[in-house]
C-alpha positions in Angstrom: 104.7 60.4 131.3 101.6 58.2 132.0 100.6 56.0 128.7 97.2 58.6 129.0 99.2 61.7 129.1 101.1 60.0 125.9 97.9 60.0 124.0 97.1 63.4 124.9 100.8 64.3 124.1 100.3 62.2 120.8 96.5 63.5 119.7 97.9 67.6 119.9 99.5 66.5 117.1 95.9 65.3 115.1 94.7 68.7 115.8 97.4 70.5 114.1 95.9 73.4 111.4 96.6 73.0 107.8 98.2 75.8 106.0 95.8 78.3 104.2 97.3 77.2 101.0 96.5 73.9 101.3 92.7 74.4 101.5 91.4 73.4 97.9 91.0 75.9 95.2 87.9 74.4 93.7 84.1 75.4 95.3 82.7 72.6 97.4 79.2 71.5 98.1 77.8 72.1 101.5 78.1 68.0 102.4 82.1 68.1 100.5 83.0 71.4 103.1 81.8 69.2 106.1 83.3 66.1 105.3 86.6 67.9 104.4 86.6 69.3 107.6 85.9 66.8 109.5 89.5 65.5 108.8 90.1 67.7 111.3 88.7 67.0 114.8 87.3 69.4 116.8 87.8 67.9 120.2 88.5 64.4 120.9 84.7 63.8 120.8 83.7 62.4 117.6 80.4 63.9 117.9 81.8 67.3 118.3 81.7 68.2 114.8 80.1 71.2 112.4 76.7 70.6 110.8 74.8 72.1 107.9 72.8 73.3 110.8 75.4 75.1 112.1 77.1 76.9 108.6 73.4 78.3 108.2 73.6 79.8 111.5 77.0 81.3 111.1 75.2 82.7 107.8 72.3 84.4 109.5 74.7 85.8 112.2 77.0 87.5 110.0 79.9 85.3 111.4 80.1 83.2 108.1 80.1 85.1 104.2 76.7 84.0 102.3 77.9 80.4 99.8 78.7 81.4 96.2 75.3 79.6 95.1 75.2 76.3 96.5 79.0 76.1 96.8 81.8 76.9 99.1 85.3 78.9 98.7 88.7 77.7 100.7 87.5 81.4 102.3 84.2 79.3 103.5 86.5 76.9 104.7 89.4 79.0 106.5 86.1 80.8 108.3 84.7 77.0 109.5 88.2 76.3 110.5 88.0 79.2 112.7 84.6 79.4 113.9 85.0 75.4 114.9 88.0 76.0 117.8 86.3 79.0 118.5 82.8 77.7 119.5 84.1 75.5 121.9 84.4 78.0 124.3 82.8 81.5 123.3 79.1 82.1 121.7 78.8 83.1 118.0 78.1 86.8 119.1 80.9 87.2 120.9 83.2 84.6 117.9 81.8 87.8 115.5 82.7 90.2 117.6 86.3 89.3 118.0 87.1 88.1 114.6 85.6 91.5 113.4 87.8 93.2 115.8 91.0 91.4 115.8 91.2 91.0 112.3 89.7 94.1 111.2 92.7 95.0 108.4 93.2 91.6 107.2 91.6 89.4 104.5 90.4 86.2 105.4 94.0 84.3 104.3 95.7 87.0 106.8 93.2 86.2 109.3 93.7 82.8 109.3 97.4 83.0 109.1 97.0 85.2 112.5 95.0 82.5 114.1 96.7 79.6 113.0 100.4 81.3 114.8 98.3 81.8 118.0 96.8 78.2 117.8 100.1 76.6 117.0 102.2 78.7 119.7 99.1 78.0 122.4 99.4 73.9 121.3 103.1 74.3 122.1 102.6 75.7 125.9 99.7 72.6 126.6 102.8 70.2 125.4 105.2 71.5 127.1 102.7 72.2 130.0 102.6 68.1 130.0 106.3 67.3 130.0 106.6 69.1 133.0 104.5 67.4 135.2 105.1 63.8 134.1 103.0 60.5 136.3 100.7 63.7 137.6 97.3 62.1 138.8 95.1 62.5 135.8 92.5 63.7 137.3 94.3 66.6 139.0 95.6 67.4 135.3 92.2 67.5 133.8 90.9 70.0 136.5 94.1 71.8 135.9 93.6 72.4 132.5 90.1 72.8 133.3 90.7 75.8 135.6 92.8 77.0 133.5 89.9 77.0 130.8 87.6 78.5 132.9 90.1 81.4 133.7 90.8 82.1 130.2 87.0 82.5 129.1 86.3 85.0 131.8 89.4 86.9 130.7 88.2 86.4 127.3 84.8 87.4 127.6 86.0 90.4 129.7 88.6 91.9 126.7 85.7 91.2 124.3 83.1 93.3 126.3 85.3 96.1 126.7 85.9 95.9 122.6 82.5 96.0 122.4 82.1 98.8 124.7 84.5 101.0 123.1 83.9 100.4 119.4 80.6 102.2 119.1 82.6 105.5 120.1 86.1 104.6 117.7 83.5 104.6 114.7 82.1 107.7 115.7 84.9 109.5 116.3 86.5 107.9 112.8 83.1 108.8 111.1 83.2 112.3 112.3 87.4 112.7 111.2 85.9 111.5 107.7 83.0 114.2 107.8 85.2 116.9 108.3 88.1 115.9 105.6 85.0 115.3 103.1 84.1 119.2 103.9 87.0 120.3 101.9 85.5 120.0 98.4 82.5 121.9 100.4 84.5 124.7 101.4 86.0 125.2 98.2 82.7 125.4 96.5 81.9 127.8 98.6 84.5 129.9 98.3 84.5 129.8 94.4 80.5 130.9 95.1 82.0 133.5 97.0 84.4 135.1 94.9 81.5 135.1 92.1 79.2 136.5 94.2 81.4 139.3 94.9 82.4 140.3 91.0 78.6 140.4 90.7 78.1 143.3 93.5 80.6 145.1 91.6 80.2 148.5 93.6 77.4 148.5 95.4 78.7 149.5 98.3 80.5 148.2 101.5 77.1 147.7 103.6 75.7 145.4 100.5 79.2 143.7 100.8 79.1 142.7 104.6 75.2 141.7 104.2 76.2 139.4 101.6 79.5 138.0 103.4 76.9 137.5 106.7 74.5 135.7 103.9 77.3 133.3 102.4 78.4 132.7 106.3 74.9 131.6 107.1 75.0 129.2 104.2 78.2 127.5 105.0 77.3 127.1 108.4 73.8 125.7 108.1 75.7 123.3 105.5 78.8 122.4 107.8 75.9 121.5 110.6 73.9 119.7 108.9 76.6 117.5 107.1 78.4 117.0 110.5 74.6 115.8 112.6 
């Protein structure tokens, strides 16, 4: 392995994600979040880094949960740790879209849990990726890896469009499944309506009878459509 290759080797090691748990349990000011996460780096450009800038972008976008006043949760920062790896390569639209996707059912610890296994196991492949080719030409490894970047985001942005595409119609059909199971309560409503309706016709006759059933059948249909548009 060239002394170059070592570095590399060495700084995957700088880039390593701390442990939910270890995030601090206090609330931080805006300048304490971005100096304790600069103890992280981004890239192996120093000037890579988040600004205040950028957390009241991720606000206005929805990517980033508004600051309890002036200060910032360990959720704040497991969101920043996040959105930091993941704007290297995608735009914040599509960073919301797949964190709202992906990690739909989790909380934020369970989110970052997720992403922190898929970092960790990805970091793994790039070292091992190294190892392999030991005394390769650098610069044939760094368009290598860049290739294999390039690759990767269009597969990316491919899966993410197609979530997209298809989440518009999920929501509907969920919404509609949670229209119809709220109907329940309806129907029964109507059906005590019904029986009451009925003791008052008392004997009437049968043709006052269907002209009422056709009336009550009216009703519950003119509701069920409405409620269901």
């Amino acid at each position: 392995m060239l002394p170059e290759e070592k570095k590399l080797y060495d700084f995957f090691e700088t880039i390593q994600l701390p442990d939910y748990e270890s995030f601090p349990d206090i609330e931080l000011y805006k300048d304490q979040v971005l100096s304790y996460l600069a103890r992280t780096p981004i890239s192996h450009r120093s000037d890579d880094e988040i600004t205040s800038a950028m957390i009241n972008n991720y606000i206005k976008a929805g990517l980033l949960p508004r600051s309890n006043g002036k200060k910032y949760s360990k959720e704040h920062i497991a969101y920043l740790t996040i959105i930091s790896k993941l704007k290297q390569v995608l735009s914040v639209g599509d960073t919301k879209t797949l964190l709202d996707m992906d990690f739909a059912e989790a909380d934020i610890a369970g989110r970052y849990d997720k992403f922190k296994g898929v970092y960790e196991i990805m970091l793994q492949v790039m070292r091992e990726d190294l190892k392999k080719s030991p005394g390769q030409n650098l610069a044939d490894t760094a368009m290598q890896f860049a290739v294999i970047s390039y690759i990767s985001k269009i597969a990316c942005e491919f899966l993410i469009d197609s979530i997209a595409k298809d989440e518009p119609e999920k929501k509907q059909i969920k919404n509609k499944k949670q229209r119809i199971e709220n109907l329940n309560p309806l129907f029964f409503n109507f059906n005590v309506l019904f029986n009451y309706d009925f003791l008052l016709l008392g004997i009437n006759g049968l043709y006052n009878a269907l002209v009422h059933i056709n009336h009550i059948t009216a009703r519950i249909i003119r509701v069920c459509a409405a409620y269901l548009i």
